[in-house]
N, CA, C and O atoms as a CHARMM CRD file, in Angstrom:
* protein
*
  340
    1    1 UNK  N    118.22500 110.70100 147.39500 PROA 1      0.00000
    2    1 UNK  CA   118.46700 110.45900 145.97300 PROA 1      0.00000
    3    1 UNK  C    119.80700 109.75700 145.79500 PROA 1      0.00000
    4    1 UNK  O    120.67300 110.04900 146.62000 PROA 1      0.00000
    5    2 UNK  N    120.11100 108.86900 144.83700 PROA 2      0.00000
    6    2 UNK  CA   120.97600 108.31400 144.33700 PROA 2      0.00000
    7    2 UNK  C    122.51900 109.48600 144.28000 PROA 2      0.00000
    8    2 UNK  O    122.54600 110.67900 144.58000 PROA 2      0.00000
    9    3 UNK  N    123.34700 108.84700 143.92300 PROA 3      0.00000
   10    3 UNK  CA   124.55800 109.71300 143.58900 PROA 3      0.00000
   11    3 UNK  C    124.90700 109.57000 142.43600 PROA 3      0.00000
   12    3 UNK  O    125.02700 108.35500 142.28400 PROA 3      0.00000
   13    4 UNK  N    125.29600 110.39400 140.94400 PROA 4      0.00000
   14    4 UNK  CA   125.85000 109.87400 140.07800 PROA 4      0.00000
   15    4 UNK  C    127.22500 109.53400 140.04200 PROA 4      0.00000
   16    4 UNK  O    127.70900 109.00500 139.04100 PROA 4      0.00000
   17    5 UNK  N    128.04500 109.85100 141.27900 PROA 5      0.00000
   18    5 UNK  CA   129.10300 109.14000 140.92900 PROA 5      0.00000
   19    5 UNK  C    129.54100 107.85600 141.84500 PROA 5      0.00000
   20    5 UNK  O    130.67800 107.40100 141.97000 PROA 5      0.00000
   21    6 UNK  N    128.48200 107.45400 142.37400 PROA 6      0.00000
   22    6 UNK  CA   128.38100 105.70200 142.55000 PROA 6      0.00000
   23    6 UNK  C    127.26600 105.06900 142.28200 PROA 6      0.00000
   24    6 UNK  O    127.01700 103.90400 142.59200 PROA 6      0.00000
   25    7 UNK  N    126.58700 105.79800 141.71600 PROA 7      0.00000
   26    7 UNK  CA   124.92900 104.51700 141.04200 PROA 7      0.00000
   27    7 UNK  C    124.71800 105.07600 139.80800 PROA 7      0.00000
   28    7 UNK  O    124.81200 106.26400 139.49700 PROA 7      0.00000
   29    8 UNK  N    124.37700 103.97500 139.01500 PROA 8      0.00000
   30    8 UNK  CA   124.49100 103.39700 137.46800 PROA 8      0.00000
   31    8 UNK  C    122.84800 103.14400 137.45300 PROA 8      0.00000
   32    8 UNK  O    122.42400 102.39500 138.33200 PROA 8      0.00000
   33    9 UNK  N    122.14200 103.56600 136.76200 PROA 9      0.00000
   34    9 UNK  CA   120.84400 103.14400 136.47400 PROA 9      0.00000
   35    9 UNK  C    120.41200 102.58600 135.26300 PROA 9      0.00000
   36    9 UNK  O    121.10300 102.80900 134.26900 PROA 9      0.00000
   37   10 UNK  N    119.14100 101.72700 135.13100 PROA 10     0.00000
   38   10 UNK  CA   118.42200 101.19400 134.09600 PROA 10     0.00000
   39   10 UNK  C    117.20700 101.76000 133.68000 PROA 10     0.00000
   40   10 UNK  O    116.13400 101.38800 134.15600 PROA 10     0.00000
   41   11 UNK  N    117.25800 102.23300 133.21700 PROA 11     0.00000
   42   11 UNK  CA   115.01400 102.85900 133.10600 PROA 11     0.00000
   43   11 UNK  C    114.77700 101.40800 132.05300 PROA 11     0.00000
   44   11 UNK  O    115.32300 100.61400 131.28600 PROA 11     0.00000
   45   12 UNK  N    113.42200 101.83800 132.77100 PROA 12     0.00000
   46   12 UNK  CA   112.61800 100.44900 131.67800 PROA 12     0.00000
   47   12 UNK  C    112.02700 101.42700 130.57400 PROA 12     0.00000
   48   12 UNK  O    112.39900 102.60100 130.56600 PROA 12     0.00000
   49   13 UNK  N    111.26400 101.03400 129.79900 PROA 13     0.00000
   50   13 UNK  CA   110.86900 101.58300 128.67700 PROA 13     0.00000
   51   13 UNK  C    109.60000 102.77000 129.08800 PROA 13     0.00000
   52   13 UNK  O    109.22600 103.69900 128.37200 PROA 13     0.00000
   53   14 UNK  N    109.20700 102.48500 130.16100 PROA 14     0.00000
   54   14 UNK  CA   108.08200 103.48100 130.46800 PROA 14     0.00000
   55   14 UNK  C    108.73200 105.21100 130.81700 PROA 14     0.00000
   56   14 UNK  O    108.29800 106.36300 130.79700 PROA 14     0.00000
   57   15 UNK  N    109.83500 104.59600 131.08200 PROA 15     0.00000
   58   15 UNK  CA   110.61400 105.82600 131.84800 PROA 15     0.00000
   59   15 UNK  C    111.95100 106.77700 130.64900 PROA 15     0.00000
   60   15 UNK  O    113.12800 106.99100 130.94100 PROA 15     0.00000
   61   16 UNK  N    111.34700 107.11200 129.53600 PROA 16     0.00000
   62   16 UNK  CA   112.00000 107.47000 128.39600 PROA 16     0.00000
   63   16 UNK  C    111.78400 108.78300 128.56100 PROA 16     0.00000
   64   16 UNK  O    112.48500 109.39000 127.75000 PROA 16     0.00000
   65   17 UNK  N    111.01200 109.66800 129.36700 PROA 17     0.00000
   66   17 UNK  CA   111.15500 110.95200 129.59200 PROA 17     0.00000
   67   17 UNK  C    111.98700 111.69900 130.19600 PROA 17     0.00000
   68   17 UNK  O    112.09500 112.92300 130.12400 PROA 17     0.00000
   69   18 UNK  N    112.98900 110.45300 131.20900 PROA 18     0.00000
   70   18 UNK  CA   114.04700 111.24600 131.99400 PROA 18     0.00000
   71   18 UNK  C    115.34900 110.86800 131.73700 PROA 18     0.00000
   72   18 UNK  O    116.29700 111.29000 132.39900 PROA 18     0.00000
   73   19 UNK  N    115.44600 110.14000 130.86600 PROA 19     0.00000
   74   19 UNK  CA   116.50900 109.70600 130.38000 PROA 19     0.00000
   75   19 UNK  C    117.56700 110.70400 130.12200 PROA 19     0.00000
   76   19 UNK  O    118.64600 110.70300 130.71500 PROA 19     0.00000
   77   20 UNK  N    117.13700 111.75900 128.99900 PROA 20     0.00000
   78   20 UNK  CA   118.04300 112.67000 128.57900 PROA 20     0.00000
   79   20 UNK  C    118.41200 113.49600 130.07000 PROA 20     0.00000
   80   20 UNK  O    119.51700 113.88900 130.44300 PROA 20     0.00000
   81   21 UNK  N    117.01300 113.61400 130.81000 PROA 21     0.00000
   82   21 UNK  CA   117.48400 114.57400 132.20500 PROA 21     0.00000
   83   21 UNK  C    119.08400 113.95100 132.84200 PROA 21     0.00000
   84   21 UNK  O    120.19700 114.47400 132.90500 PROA 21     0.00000
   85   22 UNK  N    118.48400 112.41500 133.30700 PROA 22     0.00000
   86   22 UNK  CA   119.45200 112.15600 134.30500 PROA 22     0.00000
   87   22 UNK  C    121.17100 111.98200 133.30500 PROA 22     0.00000
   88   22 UNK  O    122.37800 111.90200 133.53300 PROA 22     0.00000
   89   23 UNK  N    120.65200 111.99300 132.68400 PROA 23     0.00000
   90   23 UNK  CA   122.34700 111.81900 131.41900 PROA 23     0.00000
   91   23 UNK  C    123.16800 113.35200 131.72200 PROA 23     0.00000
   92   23 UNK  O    124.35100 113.62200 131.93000 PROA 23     0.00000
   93   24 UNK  N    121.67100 114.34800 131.61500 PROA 24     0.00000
   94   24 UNK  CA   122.87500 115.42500 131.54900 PROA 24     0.00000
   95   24 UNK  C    123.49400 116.07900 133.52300 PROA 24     0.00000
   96   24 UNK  O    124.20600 116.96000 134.00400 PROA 24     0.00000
   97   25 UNK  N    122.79500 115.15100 133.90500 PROA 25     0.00000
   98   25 UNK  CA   123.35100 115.49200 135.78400 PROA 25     0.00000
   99   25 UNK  C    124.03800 114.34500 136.17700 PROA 25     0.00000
  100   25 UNK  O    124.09100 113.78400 137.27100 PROA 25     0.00000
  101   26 UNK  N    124.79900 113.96700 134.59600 PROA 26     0.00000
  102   26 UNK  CA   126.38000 113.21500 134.94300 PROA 26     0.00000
  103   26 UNK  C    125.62100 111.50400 135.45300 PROA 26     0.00000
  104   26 UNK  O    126.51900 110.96800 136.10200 PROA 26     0.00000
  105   27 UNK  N    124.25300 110.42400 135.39200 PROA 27     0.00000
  106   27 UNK  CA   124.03500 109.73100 136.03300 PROA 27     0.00000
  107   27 UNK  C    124.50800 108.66500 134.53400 PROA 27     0.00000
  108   27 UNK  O    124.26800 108.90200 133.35000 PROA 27     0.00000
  109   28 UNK  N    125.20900 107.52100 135.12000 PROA 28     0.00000
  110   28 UNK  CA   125.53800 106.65000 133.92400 PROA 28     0.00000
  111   28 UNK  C    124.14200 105.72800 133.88900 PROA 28     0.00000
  112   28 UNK  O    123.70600 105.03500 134.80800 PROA 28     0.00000
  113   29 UNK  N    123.39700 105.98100 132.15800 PROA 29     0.00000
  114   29 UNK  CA   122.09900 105.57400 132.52400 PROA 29     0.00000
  115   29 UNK  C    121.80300 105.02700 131.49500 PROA 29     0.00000
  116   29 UNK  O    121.67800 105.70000 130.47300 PROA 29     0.00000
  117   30 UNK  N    121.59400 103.54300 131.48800 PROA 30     0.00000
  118   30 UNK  CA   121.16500 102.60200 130.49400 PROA 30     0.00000
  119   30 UNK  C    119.35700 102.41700 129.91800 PROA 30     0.00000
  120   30 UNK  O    118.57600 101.67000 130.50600 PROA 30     0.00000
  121   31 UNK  N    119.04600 103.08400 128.94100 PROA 31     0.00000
  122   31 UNK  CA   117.42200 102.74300 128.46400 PROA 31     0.00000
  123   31 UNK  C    117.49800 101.56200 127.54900 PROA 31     0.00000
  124   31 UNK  O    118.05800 101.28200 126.48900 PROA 31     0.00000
  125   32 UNK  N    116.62800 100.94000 128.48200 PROA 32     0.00000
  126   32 UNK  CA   116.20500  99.91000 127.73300 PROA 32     0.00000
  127   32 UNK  C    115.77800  99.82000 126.36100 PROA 32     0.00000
  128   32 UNK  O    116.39900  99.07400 125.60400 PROA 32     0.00000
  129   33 UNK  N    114.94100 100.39000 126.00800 PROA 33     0.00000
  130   33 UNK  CA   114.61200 100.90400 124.34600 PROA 33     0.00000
  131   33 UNK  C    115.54300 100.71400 123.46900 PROA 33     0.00000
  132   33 UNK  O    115.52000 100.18600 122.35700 PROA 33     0.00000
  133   34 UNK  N    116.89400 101.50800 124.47000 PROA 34     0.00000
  134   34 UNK  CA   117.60400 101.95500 123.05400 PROA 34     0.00000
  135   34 UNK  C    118.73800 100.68000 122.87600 PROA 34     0.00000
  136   34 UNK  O    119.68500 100.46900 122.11800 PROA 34     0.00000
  137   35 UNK  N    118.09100  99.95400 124.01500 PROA 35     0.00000
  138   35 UNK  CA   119.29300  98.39500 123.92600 PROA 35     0.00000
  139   35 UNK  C    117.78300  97.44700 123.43900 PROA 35     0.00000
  140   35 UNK  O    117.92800  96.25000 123.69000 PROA 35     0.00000
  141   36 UNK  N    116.65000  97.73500 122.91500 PROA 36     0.00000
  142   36 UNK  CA   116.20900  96.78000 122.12600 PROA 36     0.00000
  143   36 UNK  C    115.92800  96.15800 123.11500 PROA 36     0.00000
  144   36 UNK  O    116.15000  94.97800 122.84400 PROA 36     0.00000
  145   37 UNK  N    115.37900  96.29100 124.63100 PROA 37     0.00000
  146   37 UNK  CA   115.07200  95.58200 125.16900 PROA 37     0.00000
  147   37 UNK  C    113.75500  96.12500 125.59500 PROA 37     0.00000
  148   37 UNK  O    113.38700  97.26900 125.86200 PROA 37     0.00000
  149   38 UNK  N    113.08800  94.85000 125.57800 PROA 38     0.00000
  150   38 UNK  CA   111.03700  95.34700 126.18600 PROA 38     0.00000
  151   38 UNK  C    110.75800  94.68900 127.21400 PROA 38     0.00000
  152   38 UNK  O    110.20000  95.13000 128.21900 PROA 38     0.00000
  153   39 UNK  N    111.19800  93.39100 126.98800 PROA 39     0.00000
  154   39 UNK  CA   110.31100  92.12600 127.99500 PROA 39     0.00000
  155   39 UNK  C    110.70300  92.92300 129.23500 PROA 39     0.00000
  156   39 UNK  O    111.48000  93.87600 129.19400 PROA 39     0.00000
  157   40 UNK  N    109.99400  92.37800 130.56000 PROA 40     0.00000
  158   40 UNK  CA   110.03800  92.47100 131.78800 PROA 40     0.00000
  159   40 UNK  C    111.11600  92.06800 132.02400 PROA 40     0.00000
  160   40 UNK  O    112.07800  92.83600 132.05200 PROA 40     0.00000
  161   41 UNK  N    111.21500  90.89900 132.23000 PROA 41     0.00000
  162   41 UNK  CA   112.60000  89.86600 132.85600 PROA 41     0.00000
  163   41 UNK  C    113.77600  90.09700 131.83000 PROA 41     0.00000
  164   41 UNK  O    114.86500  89.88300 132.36300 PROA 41     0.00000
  165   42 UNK  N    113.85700  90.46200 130.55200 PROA 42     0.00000
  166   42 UNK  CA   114.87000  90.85700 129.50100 PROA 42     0.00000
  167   42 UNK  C    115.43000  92.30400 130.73400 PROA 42     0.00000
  168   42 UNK  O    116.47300  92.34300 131.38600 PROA 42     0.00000
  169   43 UNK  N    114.28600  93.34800 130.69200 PROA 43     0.00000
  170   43 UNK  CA   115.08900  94.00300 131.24700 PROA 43     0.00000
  171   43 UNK  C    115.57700  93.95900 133.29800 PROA 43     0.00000
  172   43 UNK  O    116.47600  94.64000 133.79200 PROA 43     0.00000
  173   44 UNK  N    114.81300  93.13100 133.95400 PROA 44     0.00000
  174   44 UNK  CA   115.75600  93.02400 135.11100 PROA 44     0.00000
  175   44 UNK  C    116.98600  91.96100 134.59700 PROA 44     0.00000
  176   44 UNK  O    117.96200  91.98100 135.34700 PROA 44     0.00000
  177   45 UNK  N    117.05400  91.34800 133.82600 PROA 45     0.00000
  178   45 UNK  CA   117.86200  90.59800 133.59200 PROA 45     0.00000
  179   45 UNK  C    119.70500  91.66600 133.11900 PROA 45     0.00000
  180   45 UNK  O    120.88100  91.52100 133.45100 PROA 45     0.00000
  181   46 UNK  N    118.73000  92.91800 131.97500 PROA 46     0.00000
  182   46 UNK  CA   120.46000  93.80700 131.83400 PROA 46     0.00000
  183   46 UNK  C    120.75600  94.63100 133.46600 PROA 46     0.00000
  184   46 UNK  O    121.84600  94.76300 134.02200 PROA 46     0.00000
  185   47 UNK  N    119.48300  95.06800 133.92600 PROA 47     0.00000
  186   47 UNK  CA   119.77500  95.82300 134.87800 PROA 47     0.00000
  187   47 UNK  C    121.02800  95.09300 135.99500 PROA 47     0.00000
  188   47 UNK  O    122.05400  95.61000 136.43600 PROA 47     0.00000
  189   48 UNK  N    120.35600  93.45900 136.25600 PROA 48     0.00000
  190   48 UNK  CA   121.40900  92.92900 137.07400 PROA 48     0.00000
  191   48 UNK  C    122.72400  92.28700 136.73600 PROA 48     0.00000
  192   48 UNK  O    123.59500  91.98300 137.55100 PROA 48     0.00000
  193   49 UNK  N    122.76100  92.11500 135.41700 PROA 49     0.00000
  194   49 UNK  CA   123.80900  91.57000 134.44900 PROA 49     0.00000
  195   49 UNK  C    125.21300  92.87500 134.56700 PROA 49     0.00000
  196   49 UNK  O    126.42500  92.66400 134.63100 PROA 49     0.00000
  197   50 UNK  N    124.34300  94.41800 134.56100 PROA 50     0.00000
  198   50 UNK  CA   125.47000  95.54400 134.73000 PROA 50     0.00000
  199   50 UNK  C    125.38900  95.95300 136.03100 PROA 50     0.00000
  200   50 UNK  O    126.10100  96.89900 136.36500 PROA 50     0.00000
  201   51 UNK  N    124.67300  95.43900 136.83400 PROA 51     0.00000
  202   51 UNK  CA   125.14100  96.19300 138.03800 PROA 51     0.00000
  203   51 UNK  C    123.84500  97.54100 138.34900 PROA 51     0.00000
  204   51 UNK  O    123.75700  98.22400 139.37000 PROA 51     0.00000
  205   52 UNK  N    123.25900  97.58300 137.53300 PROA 52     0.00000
  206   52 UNK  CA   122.51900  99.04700 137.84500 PROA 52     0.00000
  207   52 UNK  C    121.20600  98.79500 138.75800 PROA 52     0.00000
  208   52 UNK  O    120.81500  97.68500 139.12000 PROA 52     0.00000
  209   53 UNK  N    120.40400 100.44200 139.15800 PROA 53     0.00000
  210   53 UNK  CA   119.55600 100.26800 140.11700 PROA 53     0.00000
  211   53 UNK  C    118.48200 100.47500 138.72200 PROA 53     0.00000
  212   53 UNK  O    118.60600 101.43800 137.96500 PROA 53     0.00000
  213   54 UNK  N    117.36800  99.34500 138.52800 PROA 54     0.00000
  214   54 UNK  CA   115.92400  99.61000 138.19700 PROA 54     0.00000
  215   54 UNK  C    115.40300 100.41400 138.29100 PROA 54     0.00000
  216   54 UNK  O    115.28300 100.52300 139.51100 PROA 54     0.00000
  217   55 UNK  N    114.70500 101.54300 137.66100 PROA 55     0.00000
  218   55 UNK  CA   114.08200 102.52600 137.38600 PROA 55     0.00000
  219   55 UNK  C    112.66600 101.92300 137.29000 PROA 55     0.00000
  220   55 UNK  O    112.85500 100.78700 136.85600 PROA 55     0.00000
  221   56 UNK  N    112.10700 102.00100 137.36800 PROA 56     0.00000
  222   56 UNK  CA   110.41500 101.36700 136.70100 PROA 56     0.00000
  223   56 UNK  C    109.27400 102.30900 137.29500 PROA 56     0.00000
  224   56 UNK  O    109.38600 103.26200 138.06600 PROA 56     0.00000
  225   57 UNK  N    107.98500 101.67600 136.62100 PROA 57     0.00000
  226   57 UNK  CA   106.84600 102.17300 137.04000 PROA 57     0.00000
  227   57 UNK  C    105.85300 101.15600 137.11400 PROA 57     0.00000
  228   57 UNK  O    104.65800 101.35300 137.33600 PROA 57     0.00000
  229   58 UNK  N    106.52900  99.81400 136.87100 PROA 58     0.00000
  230   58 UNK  CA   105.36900  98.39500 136.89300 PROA 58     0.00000
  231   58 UNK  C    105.91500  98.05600 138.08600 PROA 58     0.00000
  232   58 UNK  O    107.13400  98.02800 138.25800 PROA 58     0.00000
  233   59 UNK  N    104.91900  97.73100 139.13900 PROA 59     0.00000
  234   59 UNK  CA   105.37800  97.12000 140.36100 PROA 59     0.00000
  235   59 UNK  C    105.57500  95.71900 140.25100 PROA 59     0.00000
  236   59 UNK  O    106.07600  95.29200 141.29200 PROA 59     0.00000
  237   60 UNK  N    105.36400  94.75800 139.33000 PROA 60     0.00000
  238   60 UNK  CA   105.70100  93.47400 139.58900 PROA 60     0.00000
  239   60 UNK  C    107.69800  93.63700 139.09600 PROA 60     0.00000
  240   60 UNK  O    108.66500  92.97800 139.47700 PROA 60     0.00000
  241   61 UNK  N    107.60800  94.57000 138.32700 PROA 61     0.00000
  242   61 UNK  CA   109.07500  94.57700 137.59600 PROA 61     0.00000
  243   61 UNK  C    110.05100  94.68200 138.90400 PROA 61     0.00000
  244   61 UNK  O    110.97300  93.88700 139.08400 PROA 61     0.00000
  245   62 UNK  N    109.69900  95.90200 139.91500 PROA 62     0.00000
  246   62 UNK  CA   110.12400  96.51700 140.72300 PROA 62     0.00000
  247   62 UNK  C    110.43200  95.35000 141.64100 PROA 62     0.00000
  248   62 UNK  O    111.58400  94.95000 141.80500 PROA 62     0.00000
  249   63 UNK  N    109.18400  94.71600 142.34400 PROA 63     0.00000
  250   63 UNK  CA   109.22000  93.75200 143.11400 PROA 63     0.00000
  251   63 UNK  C    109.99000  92.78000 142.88200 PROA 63     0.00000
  252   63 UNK  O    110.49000  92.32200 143.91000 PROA 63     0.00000
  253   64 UNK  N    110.43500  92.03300 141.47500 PROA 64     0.00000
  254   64 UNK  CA   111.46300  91.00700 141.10600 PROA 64     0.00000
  255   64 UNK  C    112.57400  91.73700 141.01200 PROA 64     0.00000
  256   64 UNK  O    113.46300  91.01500 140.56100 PROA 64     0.00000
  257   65 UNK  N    112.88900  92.63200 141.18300 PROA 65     0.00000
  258   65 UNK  CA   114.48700  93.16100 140.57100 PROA 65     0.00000
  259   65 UNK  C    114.65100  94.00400 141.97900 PROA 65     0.00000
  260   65 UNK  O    113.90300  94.66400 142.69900 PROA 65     0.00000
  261   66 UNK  N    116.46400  93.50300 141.97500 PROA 66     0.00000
  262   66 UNK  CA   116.68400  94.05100 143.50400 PROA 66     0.00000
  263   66 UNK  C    118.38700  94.72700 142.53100 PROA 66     0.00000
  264   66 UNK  O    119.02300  94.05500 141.71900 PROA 66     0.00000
  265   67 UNK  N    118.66400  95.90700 142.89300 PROA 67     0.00000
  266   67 UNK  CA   118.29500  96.99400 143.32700 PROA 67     0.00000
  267   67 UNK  C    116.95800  97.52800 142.57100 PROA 67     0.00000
  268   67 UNK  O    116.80500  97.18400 141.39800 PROA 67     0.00000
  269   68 UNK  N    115.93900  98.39300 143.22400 PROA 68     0.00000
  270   68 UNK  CA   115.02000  98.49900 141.84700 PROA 68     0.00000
  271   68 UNK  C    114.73200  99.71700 142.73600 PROA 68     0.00000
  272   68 UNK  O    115.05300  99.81500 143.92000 PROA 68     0.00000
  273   69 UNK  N    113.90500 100.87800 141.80000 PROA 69     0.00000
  274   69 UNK  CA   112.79400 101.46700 142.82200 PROA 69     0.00000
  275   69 UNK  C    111.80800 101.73700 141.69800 PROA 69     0.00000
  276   69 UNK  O    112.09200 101.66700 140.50200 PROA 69     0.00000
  277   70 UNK  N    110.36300 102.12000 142.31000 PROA 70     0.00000
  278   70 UNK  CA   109.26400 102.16600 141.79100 PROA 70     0.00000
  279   70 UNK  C    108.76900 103.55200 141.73900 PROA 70     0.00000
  280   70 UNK  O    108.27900 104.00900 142.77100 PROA 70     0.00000
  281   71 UNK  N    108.83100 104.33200 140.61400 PROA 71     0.00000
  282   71 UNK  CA   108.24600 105.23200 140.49900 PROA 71     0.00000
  283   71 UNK  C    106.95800 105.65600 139.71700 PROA 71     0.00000
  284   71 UNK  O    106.85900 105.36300 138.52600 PROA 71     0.00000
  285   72 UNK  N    105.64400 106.56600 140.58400 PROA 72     0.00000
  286   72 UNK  CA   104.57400 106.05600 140.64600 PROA 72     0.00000
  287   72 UNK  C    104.20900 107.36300 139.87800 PROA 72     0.00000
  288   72 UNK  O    103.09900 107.22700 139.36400 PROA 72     0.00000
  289   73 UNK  N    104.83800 108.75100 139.58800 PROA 73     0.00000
  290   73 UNK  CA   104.04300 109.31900 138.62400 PROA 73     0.00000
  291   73 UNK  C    104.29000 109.21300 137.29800 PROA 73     0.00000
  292   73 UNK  O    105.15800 108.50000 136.79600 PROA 73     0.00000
  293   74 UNK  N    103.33700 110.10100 136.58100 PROA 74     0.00000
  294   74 UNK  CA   103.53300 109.90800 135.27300 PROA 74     0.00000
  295   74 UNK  C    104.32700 111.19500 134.68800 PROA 74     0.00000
  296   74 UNK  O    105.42300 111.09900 134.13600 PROA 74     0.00000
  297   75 UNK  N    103.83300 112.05400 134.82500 PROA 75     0.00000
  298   75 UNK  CA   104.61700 113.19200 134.20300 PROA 75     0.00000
  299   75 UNK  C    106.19400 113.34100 134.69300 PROA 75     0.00000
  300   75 UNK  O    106.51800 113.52000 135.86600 PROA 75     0.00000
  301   76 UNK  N    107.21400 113.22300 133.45700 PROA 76     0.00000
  302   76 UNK  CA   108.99100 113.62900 133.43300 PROA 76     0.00000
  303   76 UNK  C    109.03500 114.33100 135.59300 PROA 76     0.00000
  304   76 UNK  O    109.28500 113.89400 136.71600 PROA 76     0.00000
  305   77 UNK  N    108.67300 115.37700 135.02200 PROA 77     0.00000
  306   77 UNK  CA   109.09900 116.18600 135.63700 PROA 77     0.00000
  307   77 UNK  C    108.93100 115.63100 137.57700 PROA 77     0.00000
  308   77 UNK  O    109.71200 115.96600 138.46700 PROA 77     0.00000
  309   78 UNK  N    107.77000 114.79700 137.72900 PROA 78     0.00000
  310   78 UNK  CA   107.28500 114.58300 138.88900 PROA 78     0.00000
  311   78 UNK  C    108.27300 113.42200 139.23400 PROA 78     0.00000
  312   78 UNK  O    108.81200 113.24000 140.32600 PROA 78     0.00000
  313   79 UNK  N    108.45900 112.41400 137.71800 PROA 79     0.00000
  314   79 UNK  CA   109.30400 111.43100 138.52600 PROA 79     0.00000
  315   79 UNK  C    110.74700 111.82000 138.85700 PROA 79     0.00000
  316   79 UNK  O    111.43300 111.19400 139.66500 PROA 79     0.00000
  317   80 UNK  N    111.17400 112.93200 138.15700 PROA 80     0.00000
  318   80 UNK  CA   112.78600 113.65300 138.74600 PROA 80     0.00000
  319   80 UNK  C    112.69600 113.87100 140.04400 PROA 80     0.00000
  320   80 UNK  O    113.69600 113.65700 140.72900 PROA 80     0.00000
  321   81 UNK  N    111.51200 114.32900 140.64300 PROA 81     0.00000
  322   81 UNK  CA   111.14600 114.97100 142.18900 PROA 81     0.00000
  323   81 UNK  C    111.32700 113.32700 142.86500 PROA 81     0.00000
  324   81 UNK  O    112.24400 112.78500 143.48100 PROA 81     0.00000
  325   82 UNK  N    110.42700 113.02400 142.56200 PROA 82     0.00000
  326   82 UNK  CA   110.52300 111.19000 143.00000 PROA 82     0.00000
  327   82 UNK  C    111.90700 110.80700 143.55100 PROA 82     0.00000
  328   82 UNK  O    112.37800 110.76300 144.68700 PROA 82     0.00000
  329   83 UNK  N    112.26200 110.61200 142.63100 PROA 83     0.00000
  330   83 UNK  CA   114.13900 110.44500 142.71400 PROA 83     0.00000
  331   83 UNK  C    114.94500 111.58500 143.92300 PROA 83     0.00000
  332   83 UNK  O    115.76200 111.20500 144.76200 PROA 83     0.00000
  333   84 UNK  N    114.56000 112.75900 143.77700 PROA 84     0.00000
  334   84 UNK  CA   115.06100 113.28500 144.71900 PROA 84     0.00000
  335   84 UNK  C    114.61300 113.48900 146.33300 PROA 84     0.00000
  336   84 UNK  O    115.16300 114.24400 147.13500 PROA 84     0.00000
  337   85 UNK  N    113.47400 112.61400 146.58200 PROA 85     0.00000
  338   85 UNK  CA   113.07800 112.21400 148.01000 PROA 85     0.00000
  339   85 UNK  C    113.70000 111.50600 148.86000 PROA 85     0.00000
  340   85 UNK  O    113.20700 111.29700 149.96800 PROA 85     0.00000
């Protein structure tokens, strides 16, 4: 798993369930949503503009955006586990 005190993340809009999680275990974490951003390339575009690692669950998003990772369940709780593999 990532560290929050050297990785900065982006969730894309699919990923609005863990947002509040990873905020409160100290991770500096940018949602797209709440920056008004939807498009695909809008958002690898803030992710690499600040520096952060991609959060997603669309694999083409994942695949264009480097740092990125792809997370494949749906329910909050499964993609926190995700992250911690």
């Amino acid at each position: 798993m990532y560290s929050p005190a050297d990785t900065t993340l982006c969730l894309d809009v699919m990923l609005g369930g863990i947002v509040s999680p990873l905020r409160m275990i100290r991770y500096d974490t940018a949602y797209a949503l709440e920056r008004d951003v939807e498009a695909d390339q809008a958002v690898i575009e803030l992710a690499a503009r600040e520096g952060r690692v991609l959060l997603t669950r669309d694999r083409d998003v994942a695949a264009n955006a480097d740092p990125s990772q792809l997370l494949t369940e749906t329910d909050p709780q499964a993609q926190l586990r995700e992250l911690s593999d």
